[in-house]
C-alpha positions as CSV (number, residue, x, y, z in Angstrom):
1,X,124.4,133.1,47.7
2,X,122.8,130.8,45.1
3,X,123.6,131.6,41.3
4,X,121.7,130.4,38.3
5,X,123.2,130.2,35.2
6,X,121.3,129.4,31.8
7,X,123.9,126.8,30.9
8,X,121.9,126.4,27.1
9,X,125.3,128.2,25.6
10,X,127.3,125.3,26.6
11,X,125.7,123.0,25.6
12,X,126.8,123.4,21.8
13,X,129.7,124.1,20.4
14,X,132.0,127.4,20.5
15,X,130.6,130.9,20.6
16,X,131.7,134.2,22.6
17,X,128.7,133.6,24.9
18,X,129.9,130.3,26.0
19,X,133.2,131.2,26.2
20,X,132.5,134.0,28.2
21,X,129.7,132.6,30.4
22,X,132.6,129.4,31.0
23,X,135.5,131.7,32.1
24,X,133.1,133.2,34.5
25,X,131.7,130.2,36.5
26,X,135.6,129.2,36.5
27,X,137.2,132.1,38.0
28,X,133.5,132.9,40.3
29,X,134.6,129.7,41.9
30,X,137.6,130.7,42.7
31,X,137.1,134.2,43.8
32,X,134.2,133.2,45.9
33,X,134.5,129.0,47.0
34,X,131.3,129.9,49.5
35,X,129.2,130.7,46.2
36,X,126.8,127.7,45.6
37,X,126.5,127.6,41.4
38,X,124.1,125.8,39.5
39,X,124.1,125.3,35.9
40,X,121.0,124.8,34.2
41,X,120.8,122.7,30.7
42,X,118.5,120.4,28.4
43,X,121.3,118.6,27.6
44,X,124.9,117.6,28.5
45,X,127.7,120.3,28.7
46,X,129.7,120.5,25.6
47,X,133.5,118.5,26.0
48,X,135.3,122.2,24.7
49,X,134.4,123.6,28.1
50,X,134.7,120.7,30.6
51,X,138.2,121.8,32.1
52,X,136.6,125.3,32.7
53,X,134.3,123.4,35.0
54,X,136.6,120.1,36.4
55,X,137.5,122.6,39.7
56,X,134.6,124.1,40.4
57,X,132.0,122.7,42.8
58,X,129.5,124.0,40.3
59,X,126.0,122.0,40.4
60,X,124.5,120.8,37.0
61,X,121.0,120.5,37.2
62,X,120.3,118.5,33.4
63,X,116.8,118.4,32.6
64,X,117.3,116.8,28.7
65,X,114.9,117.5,26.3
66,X,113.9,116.3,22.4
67,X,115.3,119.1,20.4
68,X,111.8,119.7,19.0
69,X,110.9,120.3,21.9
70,X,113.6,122.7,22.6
71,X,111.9,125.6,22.5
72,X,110.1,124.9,26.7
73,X,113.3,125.0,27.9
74,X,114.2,128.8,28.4
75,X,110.3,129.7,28.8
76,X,108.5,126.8,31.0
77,X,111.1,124.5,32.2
78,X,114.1,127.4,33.3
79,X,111.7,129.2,35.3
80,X,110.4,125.5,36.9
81,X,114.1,124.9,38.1
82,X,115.2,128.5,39.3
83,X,111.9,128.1,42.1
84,X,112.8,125.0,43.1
85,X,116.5,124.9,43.4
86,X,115.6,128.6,45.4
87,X,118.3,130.5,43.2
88,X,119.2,134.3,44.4
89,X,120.3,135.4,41.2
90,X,119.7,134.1,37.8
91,X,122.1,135.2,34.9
92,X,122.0,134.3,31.5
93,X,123.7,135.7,27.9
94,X,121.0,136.8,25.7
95,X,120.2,134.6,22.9
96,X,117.3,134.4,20.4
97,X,115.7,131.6,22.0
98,X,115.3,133.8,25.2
99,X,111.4,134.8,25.5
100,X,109.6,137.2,27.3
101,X,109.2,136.0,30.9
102,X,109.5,136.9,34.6
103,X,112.1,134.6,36.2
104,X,110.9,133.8,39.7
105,X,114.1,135.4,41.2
106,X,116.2,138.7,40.2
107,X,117.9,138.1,37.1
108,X,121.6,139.7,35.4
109,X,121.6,139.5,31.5
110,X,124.5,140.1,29.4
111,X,124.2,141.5,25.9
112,X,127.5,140.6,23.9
113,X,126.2,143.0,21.2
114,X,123.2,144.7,19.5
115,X,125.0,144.6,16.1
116,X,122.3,144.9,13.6
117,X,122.1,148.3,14.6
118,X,125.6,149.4,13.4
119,X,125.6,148.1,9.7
120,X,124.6,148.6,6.0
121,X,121.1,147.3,5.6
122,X,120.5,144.6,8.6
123,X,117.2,145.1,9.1
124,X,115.3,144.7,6.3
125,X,111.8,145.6,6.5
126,X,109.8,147.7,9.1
127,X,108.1,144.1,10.9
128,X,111.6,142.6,11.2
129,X,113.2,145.9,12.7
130,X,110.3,146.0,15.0
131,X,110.6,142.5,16.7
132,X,114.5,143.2,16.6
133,X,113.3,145.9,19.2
134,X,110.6,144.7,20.8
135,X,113.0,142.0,22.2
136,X,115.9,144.0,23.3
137,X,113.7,146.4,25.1
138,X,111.4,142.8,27.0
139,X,114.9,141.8,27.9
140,X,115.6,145.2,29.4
141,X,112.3,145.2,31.4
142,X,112.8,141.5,32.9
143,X,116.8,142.0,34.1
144,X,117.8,144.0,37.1
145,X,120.8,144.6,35.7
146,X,122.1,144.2,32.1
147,X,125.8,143.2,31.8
148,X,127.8,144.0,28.4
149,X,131.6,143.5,27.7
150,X,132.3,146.7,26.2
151,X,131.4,150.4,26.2
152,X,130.1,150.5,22.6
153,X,127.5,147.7,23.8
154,X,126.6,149.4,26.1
155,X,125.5,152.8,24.6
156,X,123.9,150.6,22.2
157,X,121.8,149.4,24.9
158,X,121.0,152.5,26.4
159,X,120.3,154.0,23.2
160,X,117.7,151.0,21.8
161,X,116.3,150.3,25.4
162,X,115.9,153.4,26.8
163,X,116.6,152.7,30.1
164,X,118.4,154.0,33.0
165,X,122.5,154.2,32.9
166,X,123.2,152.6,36.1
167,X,121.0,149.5,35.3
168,X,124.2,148.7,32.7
169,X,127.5,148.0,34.1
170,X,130.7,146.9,31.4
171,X,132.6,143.9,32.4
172,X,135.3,143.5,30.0
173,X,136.7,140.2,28.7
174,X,139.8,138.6,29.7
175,X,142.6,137.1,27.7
176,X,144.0,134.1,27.6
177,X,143.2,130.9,28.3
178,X,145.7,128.6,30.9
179,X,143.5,125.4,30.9
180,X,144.2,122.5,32.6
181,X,144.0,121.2,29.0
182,X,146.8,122.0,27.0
183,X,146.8,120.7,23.4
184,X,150.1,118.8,23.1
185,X,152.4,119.7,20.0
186,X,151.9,116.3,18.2
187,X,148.3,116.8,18.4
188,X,148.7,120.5,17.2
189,X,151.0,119.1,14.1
190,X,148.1,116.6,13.6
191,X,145.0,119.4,13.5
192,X,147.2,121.2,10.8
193,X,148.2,118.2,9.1
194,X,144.2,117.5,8.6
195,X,143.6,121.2,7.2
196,X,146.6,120.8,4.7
197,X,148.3,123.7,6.9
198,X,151.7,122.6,7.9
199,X,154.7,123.9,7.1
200,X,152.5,126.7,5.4
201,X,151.8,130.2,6.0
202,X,148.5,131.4,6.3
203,X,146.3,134.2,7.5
204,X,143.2,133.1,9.5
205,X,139.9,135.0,9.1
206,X,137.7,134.8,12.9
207,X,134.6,135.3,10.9
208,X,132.9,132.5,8.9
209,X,131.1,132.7,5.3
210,X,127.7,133.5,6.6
211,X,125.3,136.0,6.5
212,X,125.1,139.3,5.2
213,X,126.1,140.5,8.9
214,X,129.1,139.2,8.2
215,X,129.8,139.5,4.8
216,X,132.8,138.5,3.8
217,X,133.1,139.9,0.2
218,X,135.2,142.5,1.3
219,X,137.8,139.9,2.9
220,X,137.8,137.8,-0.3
221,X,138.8,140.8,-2.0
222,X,141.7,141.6,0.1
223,X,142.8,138.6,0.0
224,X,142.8,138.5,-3.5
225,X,144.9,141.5,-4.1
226,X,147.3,140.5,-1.3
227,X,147.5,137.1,-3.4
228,X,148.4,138.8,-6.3
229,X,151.5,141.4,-4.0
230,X,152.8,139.2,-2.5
231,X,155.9,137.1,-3.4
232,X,155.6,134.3,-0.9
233,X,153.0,131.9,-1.5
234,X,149.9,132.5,1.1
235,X,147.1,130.7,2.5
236,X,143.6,132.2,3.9
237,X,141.7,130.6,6.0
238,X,138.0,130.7,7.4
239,X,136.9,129.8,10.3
240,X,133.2,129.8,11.7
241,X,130.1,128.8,10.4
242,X,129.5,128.3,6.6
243,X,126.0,127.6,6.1
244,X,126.0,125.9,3.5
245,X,122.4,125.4,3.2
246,X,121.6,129.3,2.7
247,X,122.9,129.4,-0.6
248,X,125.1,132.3,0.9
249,X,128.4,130.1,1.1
250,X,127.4,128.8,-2.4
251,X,127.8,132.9,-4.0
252,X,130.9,133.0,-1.6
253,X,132.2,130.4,-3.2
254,X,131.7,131.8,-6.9
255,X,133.2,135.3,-5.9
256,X,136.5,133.2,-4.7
257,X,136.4,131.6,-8.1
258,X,136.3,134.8,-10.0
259,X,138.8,136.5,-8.1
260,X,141.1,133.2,-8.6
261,X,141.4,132.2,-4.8
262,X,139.2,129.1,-4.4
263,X,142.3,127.1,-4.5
264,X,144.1,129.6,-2.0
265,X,141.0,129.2,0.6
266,X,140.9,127.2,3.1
267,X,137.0,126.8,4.9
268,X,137.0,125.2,8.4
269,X,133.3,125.4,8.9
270,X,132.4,125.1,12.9
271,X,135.5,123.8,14.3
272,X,135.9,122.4,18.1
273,X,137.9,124.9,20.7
274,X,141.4,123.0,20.6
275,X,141.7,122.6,17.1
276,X,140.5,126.4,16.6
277,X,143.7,127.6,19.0
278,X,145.7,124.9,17.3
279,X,144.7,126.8,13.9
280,X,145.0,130.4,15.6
281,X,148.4,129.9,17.1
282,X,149.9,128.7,14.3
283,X,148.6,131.9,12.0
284,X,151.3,134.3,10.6
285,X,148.2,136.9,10.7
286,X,144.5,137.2,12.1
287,X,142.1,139.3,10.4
288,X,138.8,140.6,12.5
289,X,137.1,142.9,10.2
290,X,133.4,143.1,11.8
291,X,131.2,145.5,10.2
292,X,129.9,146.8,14.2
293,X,130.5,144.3,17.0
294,X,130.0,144.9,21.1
295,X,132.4,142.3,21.6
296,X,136.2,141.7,20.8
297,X,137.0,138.1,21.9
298,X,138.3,137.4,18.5
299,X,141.6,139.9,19.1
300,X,142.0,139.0,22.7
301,X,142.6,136.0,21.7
302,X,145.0,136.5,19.2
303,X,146.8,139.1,21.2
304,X,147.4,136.4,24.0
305,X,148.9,133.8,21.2
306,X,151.3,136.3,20.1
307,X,149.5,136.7,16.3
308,X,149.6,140.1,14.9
309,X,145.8,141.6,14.2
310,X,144.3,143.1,11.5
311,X,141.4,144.7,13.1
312,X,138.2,146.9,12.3
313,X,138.0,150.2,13.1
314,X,134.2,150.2,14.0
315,X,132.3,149.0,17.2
316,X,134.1,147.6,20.6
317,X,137.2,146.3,18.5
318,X,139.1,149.7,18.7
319,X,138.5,149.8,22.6
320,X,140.4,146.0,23.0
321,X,142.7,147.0,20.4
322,X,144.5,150.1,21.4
323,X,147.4,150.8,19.3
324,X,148.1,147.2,19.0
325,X,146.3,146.0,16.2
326,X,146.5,147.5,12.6
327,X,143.0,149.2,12.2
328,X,141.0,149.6,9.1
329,X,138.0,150.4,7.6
330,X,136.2,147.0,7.1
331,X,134.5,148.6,4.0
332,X,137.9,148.7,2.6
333,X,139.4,146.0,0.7
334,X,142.2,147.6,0.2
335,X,143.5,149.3,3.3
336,X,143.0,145.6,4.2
337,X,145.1,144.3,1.9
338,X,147.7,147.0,2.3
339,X,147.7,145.9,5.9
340,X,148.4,142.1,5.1
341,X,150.9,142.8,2.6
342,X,152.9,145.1,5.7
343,X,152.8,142.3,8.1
344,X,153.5,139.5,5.5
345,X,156.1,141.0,3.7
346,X,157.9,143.2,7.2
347,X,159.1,140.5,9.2
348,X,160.1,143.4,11.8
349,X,156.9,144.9,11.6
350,X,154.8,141.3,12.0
351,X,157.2,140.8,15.3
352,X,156.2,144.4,16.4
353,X,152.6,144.1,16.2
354,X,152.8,140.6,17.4
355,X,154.7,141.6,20.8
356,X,152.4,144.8,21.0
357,X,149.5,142.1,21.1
358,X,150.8,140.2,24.0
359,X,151.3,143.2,25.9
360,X,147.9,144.6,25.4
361,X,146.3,141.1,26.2
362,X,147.7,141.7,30.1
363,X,145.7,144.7,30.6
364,X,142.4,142.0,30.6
365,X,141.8,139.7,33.1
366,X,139.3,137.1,33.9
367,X,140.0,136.9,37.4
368,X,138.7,141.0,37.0
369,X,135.7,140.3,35.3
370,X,134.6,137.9,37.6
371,X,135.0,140.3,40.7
372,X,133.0,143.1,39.1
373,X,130.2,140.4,37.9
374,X,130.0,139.4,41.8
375,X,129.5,143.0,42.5
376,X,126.8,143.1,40.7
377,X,125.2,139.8,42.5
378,X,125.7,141.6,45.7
379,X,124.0,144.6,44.4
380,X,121.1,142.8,43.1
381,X,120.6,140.6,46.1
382,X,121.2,143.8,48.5
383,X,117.7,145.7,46.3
């Protein structure tokens, strides 16, 4: 069997799809060595996720292109390649710059979320909650099959697409992440040293200053409180995308200012893979407050590092979570504060919830999601 993948994802630099969509061709190859994979790019694959791909027999098919003429690549080129490489199946994660077209083979999607339907004014205005649509529903119409990580993503794609149950099958993520790759301790020491985080303790937020879908106002707030509690002196710290040219980071900035953190706040802006485990590991806390997501990756891989979880009690994060994470309303400054201050100031409590995580990151495997992402091959090719 020939599989396609839409390798765009990795092509840049962290996200849950590429994450994802790496761990998959990694453990596919091993599940399945007969399996002939190509990758399909306009450009080279990003450095973070070469030792996901160093021991696989995984074919890259690079076909580079100007980025302003980046836009060809998933509508006119993909299609091109898929005919004449003679894929089977053709998967890809959906992403914005995925148009409405007919692949020239049978083709798996995977939605990671459809958040923008589960919080406070997303949508705003009738034209831009009717192209929000009108693209998840296309997508739904082109795939055989539509692939989500969670349960909550995928009643949210029944629900928006209308479409039947058995065309959506969940394939949960894994956890952990035993690359061939390990960062070595004096690097580790250095990627703190460079962030002005060693020897300190600090509570990392997986969520970035941007956007109104992820609005961090009601972090900065917690954080401010818990600044104000707590005894020991405490460092927050973003990580993710700021942009900065929005203006957004800019009123994020002033509300740190007026709460009396900015000096307390640490942002990382879009950070390379090692140095954001390097960050991660060495957290006395992770906080993962999404308003609604489909997808957890954020707590999995805390779990797996052994750092206690702060985590929201909307969307998939509940499902990942279990009783292992402390769960709050992401509305709620306070229960979020109230929740740092436990695990900051409990030293038995922050040991409880941290071995709770590592337990709970067991019950999800790559190796798993792999198997039931070949089932679904099979099925497709079988039809």
């Amino acid at each position: 069997m020939r599989i396609g993948f839409d390798a765009e994802v990795l092509t840049e630099g962290k996200t849950a799809p590429a994450h994802y969509l790496a761990k998959l061709i990694e453990h596919l190859a091993k599940l399945d060595p007969k399996l002939e994979i190509f990758l399909f790019a306009p450009d080279k694959i990003c450095v973070d996720y070469e030792p996901y791909l160093r021991g696989t027999d995984a074919r890259r098919v690079v076909e580079r292109l100007p980025k302003a003429q980046r836009s060809r690549w998933p509508g006119k080129v993909l299609p091109r390649l898929l005919k004449e490489h003679k894929i089977d199946v053709f998967h890809t994660p959906v992403k914005d710059s995925l148009p409405f077209f007919r692949p020239p083979c049978p083709t798996v999607i995977t939605v990671f979320d459809i958040a923008p339907r589960g919080f406070r004014d997303a949508l705003r205005g009738l034209v831009e909650q009717w192209r929000f649509k009108a693209r998840y529903i296309a997508w739904s119409r082109m795939a055989k099959r539509i692939l989500t990580v969670s349960e909550t993503a995928r009643k949210d794609v029944l629900k928006l697409c209308r479409i039947a149950s058995k065309q959506v099958t969940v394939t949960e993520l894994g956890a952990g992440d035993n690359t061939p790759d390990a960062i070595s301790s004096e690097e580790e020491e250095n990627i703190l040293r460079k962030y002005h985080l060693d020897g300190k303790t600090f509570v990392v937020s997986v969520s970035g200053l941007d956007r109104r879908h992820r609005d961090p106002d009601f972090i900065i707030e917690a954080f401010a409180d818990c600044h104000r509690r707590l005894s020991k002196d405490v460092v927050f710290v973003f990580t993710g995308n700021n942009y900065r040219s929005e203006g957004y980071y800019a009123r994020t900035l002033r509300k740190m200012e007026m709460h009396g953190i900015r000096d307390r706040v640490i942002a990382t802006g879009f950070i390379p893979d090692k140095v954001f485990k390097a960050i991660l590991a060495n957290a006395a806390v992770a906080v993962v407050t999404p308003f609604h997501s489909g997808t957890s990756l954020a707590v999995l891989e805390s779990f797996a590092l052994g750092v206690p979880v702060i985590a929201s009690d909307r969307g998939a994060v509940p499902e990942v979570a279990g009783d292992a994470a402390i769960m709050v309303d992401p509305y709620d400054s306070k229960a979020i504060s109230d929740a740092l201050c436990r695990l900051l100031d409990n030293q038995m409590e922050h040991d409880l919830y941290a071995e709770k995580g590592v337990v709970q990151a067991r019950e999800f495997s790559w190796e798993k999601m792999a198997k039931q992402t070949l089932e679904v091959y099979e099925q497709v090719c079988g039809e």
